[in-house]
FIKEMAR-14308 format. One record per residue (C-alpha): residue in three letters; residue number from 1; x, y, z. Coordinates in nm, 3 decimals, decimal comma. Layout:
% residues N
+---------+-----+---------+---------+---------+
| residuo | num |       u |       v |       w |
+---------+-----+---------+---------+---------+
|     ALA | NUM |       X |       Y |       Z |
...
+---------+-----+---------+---------+---------+
% end
This chain:
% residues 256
+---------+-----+---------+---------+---------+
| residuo | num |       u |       v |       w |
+---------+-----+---------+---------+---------+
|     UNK |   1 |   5,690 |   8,112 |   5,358 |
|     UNK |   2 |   5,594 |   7,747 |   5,503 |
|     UNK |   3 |   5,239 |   7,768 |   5,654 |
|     UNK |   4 |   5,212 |   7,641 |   6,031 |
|     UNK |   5 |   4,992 |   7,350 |   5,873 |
|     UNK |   6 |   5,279 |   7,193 |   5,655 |
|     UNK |   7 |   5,457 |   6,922 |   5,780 |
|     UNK |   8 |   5,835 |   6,957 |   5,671 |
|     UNK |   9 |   6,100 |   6,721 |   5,780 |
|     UNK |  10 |   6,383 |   6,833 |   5,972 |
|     UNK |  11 |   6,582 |   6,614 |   5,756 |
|     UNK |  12 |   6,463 |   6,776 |   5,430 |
|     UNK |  13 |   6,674 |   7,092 |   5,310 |
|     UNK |  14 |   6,442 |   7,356 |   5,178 |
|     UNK |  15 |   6,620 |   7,708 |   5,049 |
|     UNK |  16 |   6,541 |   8,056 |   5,150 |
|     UNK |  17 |   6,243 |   8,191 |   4,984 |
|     UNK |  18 |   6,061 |   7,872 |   4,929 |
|     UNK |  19 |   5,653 |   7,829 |   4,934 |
|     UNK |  20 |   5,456 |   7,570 |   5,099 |
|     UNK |  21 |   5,058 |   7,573 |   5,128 |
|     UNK |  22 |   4,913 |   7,441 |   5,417 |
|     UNK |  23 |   4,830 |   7,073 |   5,514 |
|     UNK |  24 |   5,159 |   6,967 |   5,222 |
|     UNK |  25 |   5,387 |   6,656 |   5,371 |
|     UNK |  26 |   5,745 |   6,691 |   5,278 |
|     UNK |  27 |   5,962 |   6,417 |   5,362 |
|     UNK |  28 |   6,332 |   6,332 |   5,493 |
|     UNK |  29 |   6,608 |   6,299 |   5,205 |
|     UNK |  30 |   6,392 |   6,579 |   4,998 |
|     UNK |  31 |   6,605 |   6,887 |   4,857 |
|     UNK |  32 |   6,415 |   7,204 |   4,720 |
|     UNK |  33 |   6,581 |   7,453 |   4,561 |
|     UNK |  34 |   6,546 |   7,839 |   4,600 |
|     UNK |  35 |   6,209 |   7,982 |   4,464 |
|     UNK |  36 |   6,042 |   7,658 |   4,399 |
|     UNK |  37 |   5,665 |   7,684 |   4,497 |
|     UNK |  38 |   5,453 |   7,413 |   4,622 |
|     UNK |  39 |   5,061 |   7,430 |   4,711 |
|     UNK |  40 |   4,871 |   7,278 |   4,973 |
|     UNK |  41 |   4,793 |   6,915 |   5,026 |
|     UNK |  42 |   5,064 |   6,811 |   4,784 |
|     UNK |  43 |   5,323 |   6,502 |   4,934 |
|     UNK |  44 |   5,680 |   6,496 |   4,839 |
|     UNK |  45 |   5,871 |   6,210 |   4,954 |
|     UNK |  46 |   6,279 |   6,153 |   4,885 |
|     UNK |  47 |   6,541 |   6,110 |   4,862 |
|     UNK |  48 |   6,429 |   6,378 |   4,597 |
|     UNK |  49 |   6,600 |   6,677 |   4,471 |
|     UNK |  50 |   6,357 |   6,932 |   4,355 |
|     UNK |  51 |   6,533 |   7,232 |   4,151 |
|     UNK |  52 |   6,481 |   7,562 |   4,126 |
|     UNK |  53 |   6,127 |   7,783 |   4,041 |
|     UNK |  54 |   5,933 |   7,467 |   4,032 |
|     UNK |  55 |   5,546 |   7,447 |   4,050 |
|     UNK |  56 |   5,380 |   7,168 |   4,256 |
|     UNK |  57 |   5,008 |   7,218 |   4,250 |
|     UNK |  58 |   4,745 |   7,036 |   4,503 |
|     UNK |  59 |   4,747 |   6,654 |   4,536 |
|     UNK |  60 |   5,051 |   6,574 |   4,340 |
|     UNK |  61 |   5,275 |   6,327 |   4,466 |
|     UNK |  62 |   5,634 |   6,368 |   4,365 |
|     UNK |  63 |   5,872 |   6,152 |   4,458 |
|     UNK |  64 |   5,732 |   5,836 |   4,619 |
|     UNK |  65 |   5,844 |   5,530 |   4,611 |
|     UNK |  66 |   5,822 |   5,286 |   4,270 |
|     UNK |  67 |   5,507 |   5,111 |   4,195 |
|     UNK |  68 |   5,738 |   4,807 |   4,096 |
|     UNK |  69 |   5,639 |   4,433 |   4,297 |
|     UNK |  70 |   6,002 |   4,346 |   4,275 |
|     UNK |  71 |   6,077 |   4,711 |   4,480 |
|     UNK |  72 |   6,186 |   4,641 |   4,878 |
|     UNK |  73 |   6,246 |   4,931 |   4,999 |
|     UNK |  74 |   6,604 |   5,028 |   4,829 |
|     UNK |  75 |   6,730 |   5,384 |   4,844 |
|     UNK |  76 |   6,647 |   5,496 |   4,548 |
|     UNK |  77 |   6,576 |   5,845 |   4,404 |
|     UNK |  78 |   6,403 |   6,091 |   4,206 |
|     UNK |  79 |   6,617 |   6,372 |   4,045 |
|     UNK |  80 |   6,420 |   6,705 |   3,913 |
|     UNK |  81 |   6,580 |   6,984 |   3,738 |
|     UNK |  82 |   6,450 |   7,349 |   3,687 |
|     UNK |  83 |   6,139 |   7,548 |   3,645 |
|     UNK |  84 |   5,916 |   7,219 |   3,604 |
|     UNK |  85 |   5,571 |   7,225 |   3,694 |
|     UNK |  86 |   5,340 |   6,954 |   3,829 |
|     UNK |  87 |   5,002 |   7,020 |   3,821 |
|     UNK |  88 |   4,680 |   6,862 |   3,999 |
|     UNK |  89 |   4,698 |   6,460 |   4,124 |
|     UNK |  90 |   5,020 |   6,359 |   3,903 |
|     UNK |  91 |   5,236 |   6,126 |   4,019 |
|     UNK |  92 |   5,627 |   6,103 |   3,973 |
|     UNK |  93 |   5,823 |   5,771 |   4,139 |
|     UNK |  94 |   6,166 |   5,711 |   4,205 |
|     UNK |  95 |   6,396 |   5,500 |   4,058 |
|     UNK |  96 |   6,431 |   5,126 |   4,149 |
|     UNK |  97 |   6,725 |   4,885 |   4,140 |
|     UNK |  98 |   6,735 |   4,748 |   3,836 |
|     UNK |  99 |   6,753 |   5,076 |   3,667 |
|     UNK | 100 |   7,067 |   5,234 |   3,841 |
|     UNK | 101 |   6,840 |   5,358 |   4,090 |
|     UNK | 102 |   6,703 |   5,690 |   3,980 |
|     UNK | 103 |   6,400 |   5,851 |   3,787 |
|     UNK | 104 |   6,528 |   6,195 |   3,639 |
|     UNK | 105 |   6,345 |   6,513 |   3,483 |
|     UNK | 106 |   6,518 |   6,757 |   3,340 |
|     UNK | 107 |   6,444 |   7,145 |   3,279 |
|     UNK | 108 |   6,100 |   7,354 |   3,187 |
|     UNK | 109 |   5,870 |   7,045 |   3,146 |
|     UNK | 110 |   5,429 |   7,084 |   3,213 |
|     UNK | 111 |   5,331 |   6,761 |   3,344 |
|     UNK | 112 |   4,906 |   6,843 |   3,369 |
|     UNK | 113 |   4,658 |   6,678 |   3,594 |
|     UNK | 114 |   4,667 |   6,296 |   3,606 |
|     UNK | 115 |   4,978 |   6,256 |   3,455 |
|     UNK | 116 |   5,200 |   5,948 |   3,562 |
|     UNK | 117 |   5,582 |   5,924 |   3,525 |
|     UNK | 118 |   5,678 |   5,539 |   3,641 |
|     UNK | 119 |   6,032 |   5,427 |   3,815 |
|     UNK | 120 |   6,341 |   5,475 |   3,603 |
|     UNK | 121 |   6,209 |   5,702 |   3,348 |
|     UNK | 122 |   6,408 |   5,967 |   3,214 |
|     UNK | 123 |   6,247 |   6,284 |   3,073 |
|     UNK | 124 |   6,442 |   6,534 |   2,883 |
|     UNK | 125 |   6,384 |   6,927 |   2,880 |
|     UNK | 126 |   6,065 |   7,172 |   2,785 |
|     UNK | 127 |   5,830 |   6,831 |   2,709 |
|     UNK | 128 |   5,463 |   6,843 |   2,778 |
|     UNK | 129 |   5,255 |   6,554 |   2,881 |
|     UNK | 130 |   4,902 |   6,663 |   2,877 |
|     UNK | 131 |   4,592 |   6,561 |   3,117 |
|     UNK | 132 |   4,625 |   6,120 |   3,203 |
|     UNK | 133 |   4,897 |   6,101 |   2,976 |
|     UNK | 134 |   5,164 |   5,792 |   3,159 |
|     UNK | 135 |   5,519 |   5,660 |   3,096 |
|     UNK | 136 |   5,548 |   5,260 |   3,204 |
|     UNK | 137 |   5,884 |   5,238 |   3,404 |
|     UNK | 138 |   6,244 |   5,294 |   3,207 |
|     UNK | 139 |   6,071 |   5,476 |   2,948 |
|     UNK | 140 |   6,320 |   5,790 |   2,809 |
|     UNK | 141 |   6,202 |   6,097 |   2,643 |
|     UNK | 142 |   6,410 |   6,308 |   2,437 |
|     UNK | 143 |   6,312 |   6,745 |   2,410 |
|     UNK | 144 |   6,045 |   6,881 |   2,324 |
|     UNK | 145 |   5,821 |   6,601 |   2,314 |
|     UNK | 146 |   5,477 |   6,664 |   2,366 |
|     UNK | 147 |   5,220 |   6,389 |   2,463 |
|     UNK | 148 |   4,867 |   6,482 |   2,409 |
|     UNK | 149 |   4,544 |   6,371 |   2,618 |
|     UNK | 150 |   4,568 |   5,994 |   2,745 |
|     UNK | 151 |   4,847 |   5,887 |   2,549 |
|     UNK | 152 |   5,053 |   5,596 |   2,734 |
|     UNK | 153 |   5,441 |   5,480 |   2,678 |
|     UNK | 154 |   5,491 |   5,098 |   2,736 |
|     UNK | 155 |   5,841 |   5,054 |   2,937 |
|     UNK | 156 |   6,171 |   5,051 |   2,824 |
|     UNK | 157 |   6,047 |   5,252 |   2,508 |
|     UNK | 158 |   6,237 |   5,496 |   2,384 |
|     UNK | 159 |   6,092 |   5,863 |   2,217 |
|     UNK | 160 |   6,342 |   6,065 |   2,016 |
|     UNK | 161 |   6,329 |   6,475 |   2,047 |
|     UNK | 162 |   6,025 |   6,684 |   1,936 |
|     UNK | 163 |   5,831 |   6,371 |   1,896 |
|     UNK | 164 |   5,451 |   6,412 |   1,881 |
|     UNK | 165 |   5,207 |   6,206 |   2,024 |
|     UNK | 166 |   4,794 |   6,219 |   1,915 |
|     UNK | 167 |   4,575 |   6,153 |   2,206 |
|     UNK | 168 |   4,511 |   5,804 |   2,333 |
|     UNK | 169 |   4,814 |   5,689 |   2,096 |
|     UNK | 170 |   4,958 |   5,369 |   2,274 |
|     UNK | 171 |   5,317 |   5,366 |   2,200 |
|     UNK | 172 |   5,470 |   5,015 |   2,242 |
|     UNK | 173 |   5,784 |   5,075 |   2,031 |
|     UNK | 174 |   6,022 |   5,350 |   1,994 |
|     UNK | 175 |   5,949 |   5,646 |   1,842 |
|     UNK | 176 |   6,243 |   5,818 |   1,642 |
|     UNK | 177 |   6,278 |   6,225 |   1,662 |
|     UNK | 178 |   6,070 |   6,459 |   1,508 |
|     UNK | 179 |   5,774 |   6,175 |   1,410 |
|     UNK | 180 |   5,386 |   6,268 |   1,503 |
|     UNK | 181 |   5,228 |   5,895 |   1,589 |
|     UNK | 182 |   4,890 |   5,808 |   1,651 |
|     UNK | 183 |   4,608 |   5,487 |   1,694 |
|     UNK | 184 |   4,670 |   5,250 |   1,947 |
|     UNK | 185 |   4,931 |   5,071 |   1,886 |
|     UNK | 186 |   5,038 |   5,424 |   1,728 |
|     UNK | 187 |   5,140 |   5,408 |   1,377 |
|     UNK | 188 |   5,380 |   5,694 |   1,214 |
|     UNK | 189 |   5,174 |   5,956 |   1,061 |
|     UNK | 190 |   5,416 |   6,253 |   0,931 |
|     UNK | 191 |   5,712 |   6,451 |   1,043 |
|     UNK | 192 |   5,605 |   6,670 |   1,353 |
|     UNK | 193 |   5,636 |   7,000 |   1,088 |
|     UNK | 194 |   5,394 |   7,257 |   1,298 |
|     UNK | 195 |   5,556 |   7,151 |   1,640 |
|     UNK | 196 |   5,949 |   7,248 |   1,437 |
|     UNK | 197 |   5,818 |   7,559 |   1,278 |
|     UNK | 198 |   5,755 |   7,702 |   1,578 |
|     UNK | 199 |   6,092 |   7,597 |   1,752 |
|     UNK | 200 |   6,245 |   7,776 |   1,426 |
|     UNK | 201 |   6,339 |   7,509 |   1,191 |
|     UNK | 202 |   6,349 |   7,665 |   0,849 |
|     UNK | 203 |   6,173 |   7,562 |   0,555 |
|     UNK | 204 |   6,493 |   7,397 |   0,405 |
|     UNK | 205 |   6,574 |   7,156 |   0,748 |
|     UNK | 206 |   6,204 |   7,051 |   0,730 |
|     UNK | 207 |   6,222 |   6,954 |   0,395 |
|     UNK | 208 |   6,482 |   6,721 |   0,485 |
|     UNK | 209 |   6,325 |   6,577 |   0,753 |
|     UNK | 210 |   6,019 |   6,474 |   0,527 |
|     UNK | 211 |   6,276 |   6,360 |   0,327 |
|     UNK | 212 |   6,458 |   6,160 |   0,564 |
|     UNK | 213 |   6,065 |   6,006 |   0,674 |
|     UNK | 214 |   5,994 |   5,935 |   0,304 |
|     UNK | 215 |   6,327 |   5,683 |   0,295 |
|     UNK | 216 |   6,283 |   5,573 |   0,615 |
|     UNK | 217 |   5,878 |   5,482 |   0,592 |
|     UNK | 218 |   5,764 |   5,541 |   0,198 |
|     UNK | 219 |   6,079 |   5,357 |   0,026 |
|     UNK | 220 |   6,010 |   5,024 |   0,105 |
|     UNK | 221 |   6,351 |   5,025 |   0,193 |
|     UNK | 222 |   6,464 |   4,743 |   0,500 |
|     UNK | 223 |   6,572 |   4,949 |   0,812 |
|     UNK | 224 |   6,922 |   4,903 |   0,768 |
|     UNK | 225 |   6,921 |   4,996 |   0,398 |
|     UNK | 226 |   6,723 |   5,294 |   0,518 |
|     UNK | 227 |   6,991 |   5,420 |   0,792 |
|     UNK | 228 |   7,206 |   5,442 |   0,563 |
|     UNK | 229 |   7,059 |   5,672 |   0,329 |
|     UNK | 230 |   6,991 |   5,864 |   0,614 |
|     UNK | 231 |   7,342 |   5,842 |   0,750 |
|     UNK | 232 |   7,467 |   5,975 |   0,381 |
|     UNK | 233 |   7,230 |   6,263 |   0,428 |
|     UNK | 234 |   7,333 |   6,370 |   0,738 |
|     UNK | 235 |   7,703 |   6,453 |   0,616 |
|     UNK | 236 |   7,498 |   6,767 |   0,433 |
|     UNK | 237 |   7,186 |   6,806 |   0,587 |
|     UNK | 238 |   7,290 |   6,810 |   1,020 |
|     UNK | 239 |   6,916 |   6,804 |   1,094 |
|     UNK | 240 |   6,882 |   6,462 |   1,024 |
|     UNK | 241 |   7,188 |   6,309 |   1,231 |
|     UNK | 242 |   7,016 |   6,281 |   1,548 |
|     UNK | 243 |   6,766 |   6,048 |   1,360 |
|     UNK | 244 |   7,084 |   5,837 |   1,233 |
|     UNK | 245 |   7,172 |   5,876 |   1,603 |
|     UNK | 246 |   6,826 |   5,727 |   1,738 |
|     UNK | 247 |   6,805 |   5,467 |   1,544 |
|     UNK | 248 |   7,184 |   5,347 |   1,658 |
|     UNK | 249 |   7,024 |   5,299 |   1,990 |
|     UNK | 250 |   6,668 |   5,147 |   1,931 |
|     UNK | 251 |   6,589 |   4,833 |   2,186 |
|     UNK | 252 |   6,237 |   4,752 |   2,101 |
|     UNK | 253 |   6,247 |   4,858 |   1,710 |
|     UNK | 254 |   6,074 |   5,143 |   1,592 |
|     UNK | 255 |   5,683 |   5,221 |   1,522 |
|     UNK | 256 |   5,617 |   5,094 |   1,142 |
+---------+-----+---------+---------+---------+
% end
């Protein structure tokens, strides 16, 4: 299954059953795991761990090293779950130093042509980040967010689960769960209701969450008076703890 024109590492461990097009470089310290497929001309570098049924399409690069001036050469890593794809000329770094060393993706994410995730990141499972979408290093997304065309994360921000980004939104603070954001620097817009219907919130759990946006961004309300009204509402209504939750751990504030 690895075409004569591949160049695999004998120090790279590659399972039973795995695809590789021709004229693809895989490097030492690079894992791939069992049914994984991986087109031609692509370059994966390690130490990586690639998981299982994974898609790497032609040109990407997955697993090079940081794009950070302070990086010399540290063994650092990139750690990829299951059933991701990359498609054509993305690029995924590893970790660096200063941030413990790793960049990790989890499960069933679509990262589309031109796509960049930096050093340190950490992206969560079944998120999307469409065509020359990028995440600045140490930038952590939560589930089921979805970045649309050209969108772009500055570092260390923080995005909270089924977040929703518009196209070319430029995100320089965090984003708590559930919001849609757009304009550049993005501004909150609404609660992300289309993207939950379809992940089967009910009608009742959506209405709280527009709720919980009203008192957070309509009341006028200062952000601590606001968290806890949400933190009261969340005893009844669980859908809006892991808001309450988010904004526990916000480092660069939140989009206003």
């Amino acid at each position: 299954m690895i075409d004569p024109r591949a160049i695999v590492s004998p120090d790279a461990e590659v399972a039973p059953g795995v695809e590789v097009g021709p004229f693809t470089v895989i490097g030492p310290g690079v894992v791939i795991g069992a049914g994984t497929w991986i087109g031609p001309h692509a370059v994966i570098n390690g130490p990586t761990t690639l998981g299982r049924d994974c898609k790497v399409f032609q040109f990407a690069s997955v697993g090079d090293a940081p794009q950070d001036k302070k990086y010399r050469g540290e063994p650092t890593r990139l750690e990829v779950g299951d059933r991701n794809i990359f498609r054509e000329f993305c690029t995924i770094n590893r970790g660096t130093v200063s941030g413990h060393g790793v960049t990790r993706i989890g499960d069933d994410n679509l990262f589309m042509a031109y796509s960049h995730v930096a050093h340190d990141c950490v992206v969560g499972n079944k998120c999307v980040m469409s065509n020359c979408t990028a995440l600045a290093g140490h930038v952590e997304l939560g589930d089921w967010v979805i970045l649309s065309g050209y969108a772009a994360v500055h570092q260390f921000c923080k995005i909270g689960a089924h977040a929703f980004l518009a196209n070319n939104a430029a995100v320089t603070r965090d984003v708590p769960p559930y919001l849609m954001v757009a304009g550049s620097p993005a501004e909150p817009k609404a609660i992300n209701s289309e993207g939950l219907k379809r992940r089967g919130f009910s009608a009742e759990q959506i209405s709280h969450l527009k709720n919980a946006y009203r008192v957070l961004y309509r009341s006028g309300l200062k952000l601590a008076e606001a968290t806890e009204q949400l933190t009261e509402l969340a005893k009844t209504q669980p859908e809006v703890a892991p808001m309450v939750d988010f904004l526990g751990t916000v480092t660069r504030s939140i989009v206003r």
